[in-house]
C-alpha positions as CSV (number, residue, x, y, z in Angstrom):
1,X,28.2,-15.3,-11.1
2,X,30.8,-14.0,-13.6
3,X,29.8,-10.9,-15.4
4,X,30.8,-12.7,-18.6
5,X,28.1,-15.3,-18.3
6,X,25.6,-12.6,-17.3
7,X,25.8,-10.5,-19.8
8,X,24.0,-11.3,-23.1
9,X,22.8,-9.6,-26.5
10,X,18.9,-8.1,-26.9
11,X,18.6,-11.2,-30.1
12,X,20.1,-13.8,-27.4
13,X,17.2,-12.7,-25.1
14,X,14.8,-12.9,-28.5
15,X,15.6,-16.2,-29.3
16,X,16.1,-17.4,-25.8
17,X,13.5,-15.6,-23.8
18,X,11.7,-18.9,-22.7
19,X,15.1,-20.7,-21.6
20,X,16.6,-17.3,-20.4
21,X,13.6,-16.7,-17.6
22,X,14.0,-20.7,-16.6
23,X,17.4,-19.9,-16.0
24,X,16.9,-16.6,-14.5
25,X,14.2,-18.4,-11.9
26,X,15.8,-21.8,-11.3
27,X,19.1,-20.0,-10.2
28,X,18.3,-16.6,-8.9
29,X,20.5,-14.8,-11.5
30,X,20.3,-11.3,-12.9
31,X,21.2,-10.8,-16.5
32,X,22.3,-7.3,-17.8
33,X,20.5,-7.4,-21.7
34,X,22.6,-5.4,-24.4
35,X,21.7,-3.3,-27.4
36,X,24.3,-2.2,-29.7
37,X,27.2,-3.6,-27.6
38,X,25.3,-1.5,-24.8
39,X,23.9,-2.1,-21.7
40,X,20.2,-1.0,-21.5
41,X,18.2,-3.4,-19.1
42,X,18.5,-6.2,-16.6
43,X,16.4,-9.1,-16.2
44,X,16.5,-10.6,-12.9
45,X,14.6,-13.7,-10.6
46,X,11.1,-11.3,-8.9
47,X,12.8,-12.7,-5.3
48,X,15.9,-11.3,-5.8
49,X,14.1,-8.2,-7.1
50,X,11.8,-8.0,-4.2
51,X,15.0,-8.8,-1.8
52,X,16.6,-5.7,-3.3
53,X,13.3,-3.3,-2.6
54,X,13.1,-4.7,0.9
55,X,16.8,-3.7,1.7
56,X,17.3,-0.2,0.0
57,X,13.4,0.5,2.3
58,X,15.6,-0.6,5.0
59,X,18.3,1.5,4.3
60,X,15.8,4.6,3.5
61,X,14.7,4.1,6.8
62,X,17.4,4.1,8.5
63,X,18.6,7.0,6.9
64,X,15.6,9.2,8.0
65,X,16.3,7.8,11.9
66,X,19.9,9.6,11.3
67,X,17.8,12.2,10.2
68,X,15.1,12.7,12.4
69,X,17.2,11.8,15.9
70,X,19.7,14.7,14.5
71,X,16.9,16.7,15.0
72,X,16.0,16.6,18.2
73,X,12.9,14.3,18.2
74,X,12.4,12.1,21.0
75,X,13.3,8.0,20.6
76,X,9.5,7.4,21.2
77,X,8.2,9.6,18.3
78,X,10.7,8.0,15.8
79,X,9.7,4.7,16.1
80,X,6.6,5.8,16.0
81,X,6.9,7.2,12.8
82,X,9.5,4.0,11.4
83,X,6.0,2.3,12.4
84,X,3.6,4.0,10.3
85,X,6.5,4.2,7.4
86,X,6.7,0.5,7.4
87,X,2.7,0.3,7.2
88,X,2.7,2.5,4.2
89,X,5.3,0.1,2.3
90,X,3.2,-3.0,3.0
């Protein structure tokens, strides 16, 4: 999506909430919301939201294998503990 169709003013979103969520919804898109010519929110589709969460937990996770095989902790015991991570985030 161009950023010039995606961005749009705090009275657009007041006098377009309805047909801005549709939108938002129907085509998966993420709108950044401006106040005084500045950008202050975004507004985006839940599934692309929750498809963002699940990747940056991914990413965390990863991260702390880097971390935890650095320091010496067996291949077993870090899976182990990736496990009971993932539980918690369910």
């Amino acid at each position: 999506m161009k950023l010039s169709e995606s961005v749009k003013s705090i009275s657009y979103l007041k006098a377009n909430a309805a047909s801005l969520i549709e939108e938002t919804n129907k085509h998966q898109k993420t709108f950044v919301i401006t106040q005084n010519g500045e950008a202050k929110v975004i507004v985006q589709d839940i599934k692309v939201y929750e498809k963002t969460q699940e990747t940056l937990a991914m990413l965390k996770l990863l991260a702390m294998t880097g971390e935890k095989s650095k320091s010496a902790k067996g291949i077993k015991e870090t899976f182990a503990s990736l496990r009971n991570d993932l539980k918690t985030l369910k």
